[in-house]
Residue, then its C-alpha position, 0 to 999 in steps of 0.5 A: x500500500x505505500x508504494x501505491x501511494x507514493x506512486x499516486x502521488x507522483x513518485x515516478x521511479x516508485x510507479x515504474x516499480x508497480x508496473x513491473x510488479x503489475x506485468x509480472x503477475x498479470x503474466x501468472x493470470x491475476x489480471x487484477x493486478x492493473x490495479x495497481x496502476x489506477x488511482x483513487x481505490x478506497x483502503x479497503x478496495x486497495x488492500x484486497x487488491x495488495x493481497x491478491x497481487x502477494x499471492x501471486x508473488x515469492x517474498x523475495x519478489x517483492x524485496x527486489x522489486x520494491x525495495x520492501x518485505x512483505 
């Protein structure tokens, strides 16, 4: 959720991160992880989708892509 948020508001590097993370789980069939990408998700909204993308993702992953553990 932090990165989303930074990336909402205007960090580009971080949104480069998502979308790289984005097109890495859509490739495993979770076609909801664009949701990453679009703006103005209420926190609950925004939760499910961060729990839908980690599990399609190894912990490590996450660490490398963005910088953060899950």
């Amino acid at each position: 959720m932090k990165a989303y948020q930074k990336a909402q508001g205007g960090d580009t590097p971080t949104l480069g991160r998502l979308k790289e993370l984005a097109i890495l789980v859509q490739g495993r069939g979770l076609s909801q992880a664009r949701g990453l990408l679009t703006p103005g998700h209420r926190d609950k909204d925004l939760r499910a989708i961060c729990w839908n993308v980690s599990s399609f993702l190894e912990d490590n992953e996450v660490e490398r892509i963005l910088g953060q553990k899950i």
